[in-house]
Every structure is written in structure tokens, then in C-alpha cells.
N, C-alpha and C positions, 0 to 999 in steps of 0.2 A: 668620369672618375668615380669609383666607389667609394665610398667612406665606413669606413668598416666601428664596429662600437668598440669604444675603449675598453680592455678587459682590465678586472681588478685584481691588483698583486696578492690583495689581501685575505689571508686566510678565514674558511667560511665559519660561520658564528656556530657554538656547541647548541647544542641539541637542547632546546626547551620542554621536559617534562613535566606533566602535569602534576600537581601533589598529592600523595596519596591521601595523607592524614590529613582531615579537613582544618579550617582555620578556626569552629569554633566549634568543641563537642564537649557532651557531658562526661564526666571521667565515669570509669567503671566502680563499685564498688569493696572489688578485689582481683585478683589477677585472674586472668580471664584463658581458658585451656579447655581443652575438649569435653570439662567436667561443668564447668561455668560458662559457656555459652553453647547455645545452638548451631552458632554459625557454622562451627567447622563442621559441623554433619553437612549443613548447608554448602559450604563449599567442597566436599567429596562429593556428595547427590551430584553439582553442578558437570566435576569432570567425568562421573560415571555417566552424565547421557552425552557425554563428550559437547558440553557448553560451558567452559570453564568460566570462573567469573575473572574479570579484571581485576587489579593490584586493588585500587580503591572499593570495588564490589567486595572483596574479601574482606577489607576492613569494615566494611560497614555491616554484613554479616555478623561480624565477630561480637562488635559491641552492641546492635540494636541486636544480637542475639543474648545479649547477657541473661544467665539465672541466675534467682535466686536460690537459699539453701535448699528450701521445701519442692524446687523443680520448675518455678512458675515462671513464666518470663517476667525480670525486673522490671522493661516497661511494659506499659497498658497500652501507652502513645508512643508515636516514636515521629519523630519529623525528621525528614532530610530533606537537603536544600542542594540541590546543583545546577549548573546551566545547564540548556537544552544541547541535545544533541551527544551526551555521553552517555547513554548506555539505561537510562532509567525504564525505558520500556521493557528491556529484556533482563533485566532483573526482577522485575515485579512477576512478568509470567515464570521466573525459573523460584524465584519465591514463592508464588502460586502453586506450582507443581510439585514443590518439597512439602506445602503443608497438606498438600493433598495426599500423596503418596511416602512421606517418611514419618511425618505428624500423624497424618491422618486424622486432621480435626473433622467433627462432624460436619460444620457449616463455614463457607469461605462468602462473603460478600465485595464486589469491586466496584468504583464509582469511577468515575472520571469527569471530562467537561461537557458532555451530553451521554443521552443515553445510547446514540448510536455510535460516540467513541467509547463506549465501555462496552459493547458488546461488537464490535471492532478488535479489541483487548481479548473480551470471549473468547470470541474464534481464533486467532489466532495463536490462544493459549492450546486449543483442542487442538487446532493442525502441528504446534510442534510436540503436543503429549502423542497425536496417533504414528507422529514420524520415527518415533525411540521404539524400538524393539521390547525396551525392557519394561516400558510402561504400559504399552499397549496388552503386555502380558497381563496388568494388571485390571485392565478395561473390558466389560463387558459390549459383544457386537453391537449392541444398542447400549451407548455412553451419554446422548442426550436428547434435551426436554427441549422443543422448540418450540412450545406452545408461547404466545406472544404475551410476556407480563408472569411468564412461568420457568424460562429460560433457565435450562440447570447442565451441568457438566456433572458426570460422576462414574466412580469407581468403583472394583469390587469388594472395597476395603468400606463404606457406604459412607466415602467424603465426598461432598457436593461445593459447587462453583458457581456463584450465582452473579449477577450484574443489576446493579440499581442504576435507575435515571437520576439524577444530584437534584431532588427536593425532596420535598417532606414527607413524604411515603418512602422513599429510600428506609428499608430494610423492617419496617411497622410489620410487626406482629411475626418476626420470626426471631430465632435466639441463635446471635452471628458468635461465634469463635475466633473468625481474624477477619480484619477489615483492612482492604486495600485502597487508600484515597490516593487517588491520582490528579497531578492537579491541585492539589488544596490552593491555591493562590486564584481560584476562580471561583470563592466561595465567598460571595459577598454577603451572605445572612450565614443565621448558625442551622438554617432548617436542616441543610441533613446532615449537618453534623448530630444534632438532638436527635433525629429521627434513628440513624445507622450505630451511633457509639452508643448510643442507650440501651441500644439494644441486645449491647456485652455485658450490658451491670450484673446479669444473675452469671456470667463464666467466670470464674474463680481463676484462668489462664488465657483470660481474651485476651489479645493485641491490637490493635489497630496502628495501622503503620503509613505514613502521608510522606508520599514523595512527590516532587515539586519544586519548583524555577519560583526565584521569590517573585512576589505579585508588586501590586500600585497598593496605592491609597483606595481601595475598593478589597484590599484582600485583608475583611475583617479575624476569619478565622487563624489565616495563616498569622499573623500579628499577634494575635493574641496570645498562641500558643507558642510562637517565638521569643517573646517577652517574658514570658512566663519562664521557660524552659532558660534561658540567658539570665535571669537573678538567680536561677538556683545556679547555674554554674559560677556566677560572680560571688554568691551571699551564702551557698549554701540552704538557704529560703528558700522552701515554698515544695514544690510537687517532687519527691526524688524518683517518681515512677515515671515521669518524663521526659522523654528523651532527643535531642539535638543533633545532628550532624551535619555542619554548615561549609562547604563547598565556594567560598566567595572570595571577592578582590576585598581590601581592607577601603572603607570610605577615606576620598581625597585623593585615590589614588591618579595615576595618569592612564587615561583608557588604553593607552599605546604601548604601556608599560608589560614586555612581555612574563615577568613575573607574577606581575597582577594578574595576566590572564591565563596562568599558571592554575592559580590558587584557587580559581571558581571552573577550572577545564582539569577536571584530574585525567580524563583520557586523551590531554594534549599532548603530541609526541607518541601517541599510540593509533588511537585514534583518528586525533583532528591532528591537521598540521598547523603551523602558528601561520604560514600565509595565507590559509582561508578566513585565519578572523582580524589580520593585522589590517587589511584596507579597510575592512567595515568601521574599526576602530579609528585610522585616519581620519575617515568619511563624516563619522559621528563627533570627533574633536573637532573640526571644523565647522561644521553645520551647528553644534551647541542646541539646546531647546529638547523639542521633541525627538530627534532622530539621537542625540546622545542619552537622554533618560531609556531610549526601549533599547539602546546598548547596554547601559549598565545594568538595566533590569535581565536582557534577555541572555547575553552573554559575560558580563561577570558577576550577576546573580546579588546585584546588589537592593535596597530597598530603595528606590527613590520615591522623595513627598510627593513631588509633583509631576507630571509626566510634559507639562508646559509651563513649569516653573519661570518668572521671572528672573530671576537672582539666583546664577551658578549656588548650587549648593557648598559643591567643592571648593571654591574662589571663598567663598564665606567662610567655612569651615579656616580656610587656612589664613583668612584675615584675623582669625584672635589670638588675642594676646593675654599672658599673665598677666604681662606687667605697663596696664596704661598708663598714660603721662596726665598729670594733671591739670586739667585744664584752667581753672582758676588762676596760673599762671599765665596763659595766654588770655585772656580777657576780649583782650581790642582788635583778638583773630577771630571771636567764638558769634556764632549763628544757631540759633531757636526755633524750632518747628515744632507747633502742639499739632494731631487731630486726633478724629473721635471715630469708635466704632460706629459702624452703619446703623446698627443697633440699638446705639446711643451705651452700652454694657462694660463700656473700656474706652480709654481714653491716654494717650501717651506724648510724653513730654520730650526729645532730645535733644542733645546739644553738639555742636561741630566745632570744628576749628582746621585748617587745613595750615600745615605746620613743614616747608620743607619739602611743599608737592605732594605731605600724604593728608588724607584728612582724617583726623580722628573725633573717636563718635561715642558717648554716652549718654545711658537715657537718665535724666533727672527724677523724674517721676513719671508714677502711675497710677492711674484710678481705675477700679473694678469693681463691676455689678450695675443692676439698675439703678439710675438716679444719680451715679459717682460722675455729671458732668456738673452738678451743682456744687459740689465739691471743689472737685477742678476748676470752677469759676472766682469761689472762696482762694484757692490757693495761688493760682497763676498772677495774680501782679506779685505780691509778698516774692513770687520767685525770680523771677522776672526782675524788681527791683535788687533784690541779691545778688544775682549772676551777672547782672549789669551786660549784656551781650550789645554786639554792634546792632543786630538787626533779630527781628522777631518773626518769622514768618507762618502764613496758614494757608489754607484750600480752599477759596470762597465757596468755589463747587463743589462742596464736599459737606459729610455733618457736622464738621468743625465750624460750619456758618453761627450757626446759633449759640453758639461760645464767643464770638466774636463780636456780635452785636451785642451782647451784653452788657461785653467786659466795654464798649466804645459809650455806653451809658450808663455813668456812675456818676451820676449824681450826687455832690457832697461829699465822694471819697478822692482817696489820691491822684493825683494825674494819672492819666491815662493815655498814652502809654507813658512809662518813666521816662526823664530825661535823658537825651544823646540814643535813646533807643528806637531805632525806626521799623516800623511794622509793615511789612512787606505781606502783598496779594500774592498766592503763587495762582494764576491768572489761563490764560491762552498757552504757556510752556508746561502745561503738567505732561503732556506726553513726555518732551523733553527733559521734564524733572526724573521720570519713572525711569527712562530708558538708560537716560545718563548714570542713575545707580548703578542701576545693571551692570553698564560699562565700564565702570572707577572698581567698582568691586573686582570684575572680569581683570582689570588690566592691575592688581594690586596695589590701587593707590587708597584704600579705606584699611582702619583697624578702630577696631573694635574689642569691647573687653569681658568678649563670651556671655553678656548677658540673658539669662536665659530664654526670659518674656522676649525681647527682641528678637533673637534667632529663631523660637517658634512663631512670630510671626512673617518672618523673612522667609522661612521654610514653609509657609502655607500660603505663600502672594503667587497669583497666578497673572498670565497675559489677558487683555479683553483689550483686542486689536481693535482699531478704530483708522482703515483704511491701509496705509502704510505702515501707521506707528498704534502705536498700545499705550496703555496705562494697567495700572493696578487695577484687577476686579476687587469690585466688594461683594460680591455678590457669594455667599457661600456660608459654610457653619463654622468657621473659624475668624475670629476680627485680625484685621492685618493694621489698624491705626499705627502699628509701631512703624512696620514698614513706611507707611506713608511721612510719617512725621521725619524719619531718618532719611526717606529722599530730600523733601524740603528740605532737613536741617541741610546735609549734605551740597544740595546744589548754593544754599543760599551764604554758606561758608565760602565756596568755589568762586562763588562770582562779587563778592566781597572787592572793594578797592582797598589797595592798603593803606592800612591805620595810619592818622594824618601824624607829622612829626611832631616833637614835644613842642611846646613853645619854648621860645628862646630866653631867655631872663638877662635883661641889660645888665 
């Protein structure tokens, strides 16, 4: 007997288009028409060699083409951000070939993530300039320089195309008119940024234009200049020659969300179909860790901290709350976890209570800078006696050790610990402390009250696997004590018995 596949009654789902207008761009500084920007030369150039640009390529013309009155291009820089796979190579060369052939700037320099994928770039900018009829008219039989380190494209109009290797000789000693950074998310020093954009300080109409899939935690440039470029559009502040066009899923989103992956795929539904990137998406919601960070990085173009993050960002993100409960009310539910940066530089105090299945989490205090655990040793009973908590817990194995022996010798002062408060080792189960965060966060049972110090340290806690299971590394340029002290607090809320009943009064 055959068994044939069910078919569905249900009518097939409309058509997911990409979005043209990016989700986060600099506004123009007036309305923008064939007088006020370049672009639309740009986009007639494109369909006269019959390469027409896409819906989003035009808009992005439009505005990174914006002028100013005097004719200049408004920016200097200009950043855009989109995922891989829609169309940024062949924009760059048909941009290439307008500033060549309609600009006719004297000098064009192109960078990429090595020197043989810029001159990769090269060549195949020349093989589709020698393919156009109309350009080639403009080309002398000998159009290039192949000498090695001398590499030039040019025309009879005497605009040259040149390729730098991405370090610090990249573009020394020559005076560039537009700069094509390709790539910027692979630029983990500023060297040729200094090297190539300095090199426009004397053009009075230079551009530099960085297109690029957002990077990791290593993409110093791209950051910086995204930061930048994102206060001035929130504050008005700061660079207005700088310019944005950001092409991404909104953070928190659901990787599988075809909306979300809409907003960072503008040639989705033209281009790409949503069933080439929806399994990868399953595949990476599933999997969580490593294989979902280079989704969000690579296909909805987002920024993630860490690329082996402990602690879902998103899951976090969507654990805070305005409005926390106060814990002082619940007393004889609430759990304490101090520890101390590796560094000894920081040191952090939280508090738990698991209330109803969730457990809710603030941090009491914090000490920072060298020397702030002497402090923190001054401070911690005084608090400790206040908060009156069921239990007190720390990390022998951790540099919280030497806070603890201290505070266990006090000579002459108050009991140590206060009374009804029992100070608990977290021991042999700190794998188990670390991982279980993870998992209470992941499965929505923690909240949190957006504290800032805390979340940048939860956003910089990485894995350092230890066979099967991981703990928190310490190992790195950012202290994560917050982290650690909120698993502690967290596990030791969780495994809490409940509060004994009242006494009875004859």
C-alpha cells in the first residue's frame, strides 16, 4: 500500500519582501532630488550600462549621495550595514565606475579583507567596465598598470582605481578622492583607517564610503563609527558629515521571525527567498551559543557581544523589567552572593528571592577601582546585618577567597556572620551554578531591574568549558564579578528550603 503525503487546504503564505528603507538611517538635511543628491546620476549611470541598481541600492544612493549647497558631498564617511549576500559587491563596483566615469575623480582607492580580495574587486571592476560599449569608448587600449604594489585601472578622462592591502601603508603618500572600504567589520586596529582616510584631509570633496555585514567584539572601527553616527541621529550630537544606513533585525528579535529577517535581507523576495535563510534560522535557534551569534551577526546583521556568550543576550534583554518588586518584603525568601573582580578592580554584591517560580535579582552594591575590596570588607557585615537574608553565599575558588577570610576574622567586632544568616561555600557545583543561570534566564524564570553595571557584565561573560560542562571565564579585559555573584545569588535563592513557619503563640 502507498501512502501518499497529506496535502494542505491552506492557502500559501504572501510574499515576504525585503525592506527597502533601512531600520536605522541619518535623515537628510533637506529634501533630496536630482539637485541635492548625486545618487540619481548614480542611478541613471547604473541603467545606461544596463546594470540597474535594486529598490534599496537606489535608496541608498539617494542619501549617501546627499549635497551640500556649495556641491560637496554632505558626508565625508558614510557607513552602511547589511547582511551578506544582497548585492554589496555590485554596488561598490557600479559606484566605482560612476566615480570614475561620471565624477571623474582624480584618485579612487579600494580596500577590502585582504589584499588579494581587493584586487579580486580590481579585476572584476575592469572586466565589467571592458564589457559596456559605452565605457570601453572611454578606455584607452592600454587601461592598466600591473605592476605589483602599483596596480592602477584608468581612463581617458585621467580617473585611476587603485587597491590597497588593509594595513598601514594602505593608501601613504598618495591624495585619495573616494575611498571604498569594504569589509569594515574586519578592521580590528584603526591602521588603515589613519593610513587611507587621512589621506582625503587635503580634498575639500573626498568621501569615503564603508560597506559591510556588522562585525564581533574585534570590529573596533566599525563600532566606533557606528556609535558615533547613532547619537547624532538620536541627539542630534556630534559629527553631521557622518553618515548611517543600517539594514538589521531590531535586538531580541526571534531569529525565525520572517519580518526580522526582512529588515536586515532588503533583497529578500527579489533576490534571496525566505526558504534559503529560514532552516539556517531554525538550525541556529536550536543550537543557541556559537552557531546563533554568526546567525545574527551574519544574516540579520546584528551586533552580538559575544560570539560564545554564556547568557542568551536576548533572554536577558527581555528579563527587565520597569517595575521590580521589592525585595525587603520578602526577607525569609532572599539569598546573597558577593564576588570580586579577578583583578581585584570591582567587586559586586546581589540579591535574590525566588517569588512564585520567578526569581528576582538586584544588585545591592558595588565597589570600583584598585583597593575598592577593602572597602567592600568595611561595608559587607553593616549590609549583610540590614538585609537580614536567609543565606550568604561566595566562590571559595574564586578572588572572593580573600574577602572571606577576612571578614571570618574579626576580632572584637560584631558576630560574624549575623544571626539566622548562614554562609554558604559555592564549592564543587559552580559548573552547575554557571550553567543553571544560563538556563533560568533561557527558560524566563529570572527578572531583573535593567541594572546597567550588571547587564554589561552579563553581556561580557563568556564559556571556558571544562569537559562536558563550563563555568564563567575570568580571563579577559572586562570584570564579569556581577555575573558571578548573580549566579550564586540566583542558585542559592532556588535551592533555598522554605521559610520555617511562624511560631505559634499559646
Amino acid at each position: 500500500m502507498t501512502i501518499s503525503p497529506a496535502l494542505s487546504t491552506s492557502s500559501a503564505p504572501a510574499a515576504v519582501l525585503g525592506h527597502t528603507v533601512p531600520r536605522l538611517w541619518t535623515p537628510p538635511l533637506r529634501e533630496l532630488t536630482p539637485d541635492t543628491s548625486y545618487g540619481f546620476e548614480l542611478i541613471d549611470f547604473a541603467r545606461s550600462i544596463d546594470w540597474p541598481l535594486d529598490p534599496y541600492q537606489e535608496w541608498l544612493a539617494i542619501h549617501m549621495g546627499e549635497l551640500l549647497p556649495d556641491g560637496r558631498p554632505r558626508f565625508r564617511t558614510y557607513l552602511a550595514l547589511i547582511a551578506r549576500q544582497n548585492g554589496k559587491s555590485l554596488f561598490c563596483k557600479l559606484l566605482i565606475l560612476y566615480w570614475m566615469f561620471v565624477d571623474q575623480v582624480p584618485l579612487i582607492v579600494g580596500t577590502s579583507t585582504s589584499r588579494d580580495m581587493a584586487k579580486v574587486s580590481w579585476r572584476e571592476t575592469i572586466e565589467m567596465a571592458e564589457g559596456i560599449d559605452l565605457l570601453r569608448a572611454e578606455m584607452a587600449p592600454l587601461h592598466t598598470r600591473e605592476t605589483i604594489g602599483e596596480e592602477a585601472f584608468f581612463n581617458l578622462a585621467g580617473s585611476r582605481y587603485r587597491f590597497a592591502a588593509p594595513n598601514r601603508r594602505a593608501g601613504r603618500s598618495l591624495t585619495v578622492h573616494r575611498a571604498l572600504l569594504d569589509e569594515l567589520r574586519e578592521h580590528s586596529t584603526w591602521d588603515v583607517w589613519n593610513a587611507l582616510v587621512k589621506a582625503m584631509t587635503a580634498v575639500p570633496d573626498a568621501q569615503a564610503i564603508c560597506v559591510t555585514n556588522q562585525g564581533d567584539m574585534n570590529a573596533v572601527v566599525l563600532d566606533s563609527l557606528r556609535d558615533m553616527a547613532i547619537e547624532y541621529i538620536e541627539t542630534g550630537v556630534g559629527d553631521p558629515r557622518l553618515g548611517l544606513a543600517e539594514w538589521s533585525a531590531p535586538n531580541g528579535c526571534d531569529p525565525t521571525d520572517p519580518d526580522a529577517i526582512a529588515m536586515a535581507n532588503p533583497n529578500l523576495g527579489r533576490r534571496i527567498e525566505l526558504d534559503s535563510i529560514i532552516g539556517d534560522a531554525m538550525r541556529a535557534k536550536r543550537a543557541g551559543g556559537i552557531e546563533l551569534a554568526g546567525f545574527r551577526t551574519e544574516t540579520l546583521c546584528q551586533r552580538v557581544t559575544m560570539l560564545d556568550a554564556a547568557i542568551d543576550e536576548d533572554a536577558w534583554t527581555a528579563a527587565g523589567t520597569d517595575t521590580p518588586i521589592d525585595l525587603a518584603d520578602h526577607r525569609k525568601q532572599v539569598a546573597l552572593c558577593f564576588d570580586v573582580a579577578l583583578d581585584m578592580t570591582h567587586a559586586t554584591l546581589v540579591a535574590a528571592a525566588t517569588i512564585d517560580g520567578t526569581t528576582h535579582v538586584e544588585v545591592v552594591q558595588t565597589w570600583n577601582g584598585y583597593g575598592c575590596t577593602k572597602q567592600m570588607r568595611a561595608d559587607l557585615p553593616g549590609l549583610v546585618e540590614q538585609i537580614k537574608p536567609r543565606t550568604l553565599a561566595w566562590f571559595p575558588g574564586g578572588p572572593s577567597a580573600s574577602v572571606a577570610a577576612d571578614l571570618a576574622k574579626r576580632p572584637g567586632r560584631r558576630a560574624w556572620p549575623p544571626r539566622r544568616v548562614v554562609v554558604e561555600e559555592l564549592k564543587a557545583e559552580t559548573p552547575a551554578v554557571c550553567m543553571g543561570l544560563a538556563e533560568v534566564v533561557l527558560a524566563g524564570e529570572v527578572q531583573h531591574p535593567k541594572d546597567d553595571v550588571l547587564t554589561g557584565h552579563v553581556k561580557a561573560t563568556q564559556k571556558l568549558m571544562q569537559g562536558d560542562r563550563w563555568v564563567f571565564t575570568r580571563r579577559g579585559s572586562t570584570p564579569i564579578d556581577g555575573t558571578y555573584a548573580l549566579a550564586g545569588a540566583v542558585h542559592a535563592a532556588r535551592t533555598l528550603p522554605p521559610p520555617p513557619p511562624p511560631l505559634a503563640v499559646a
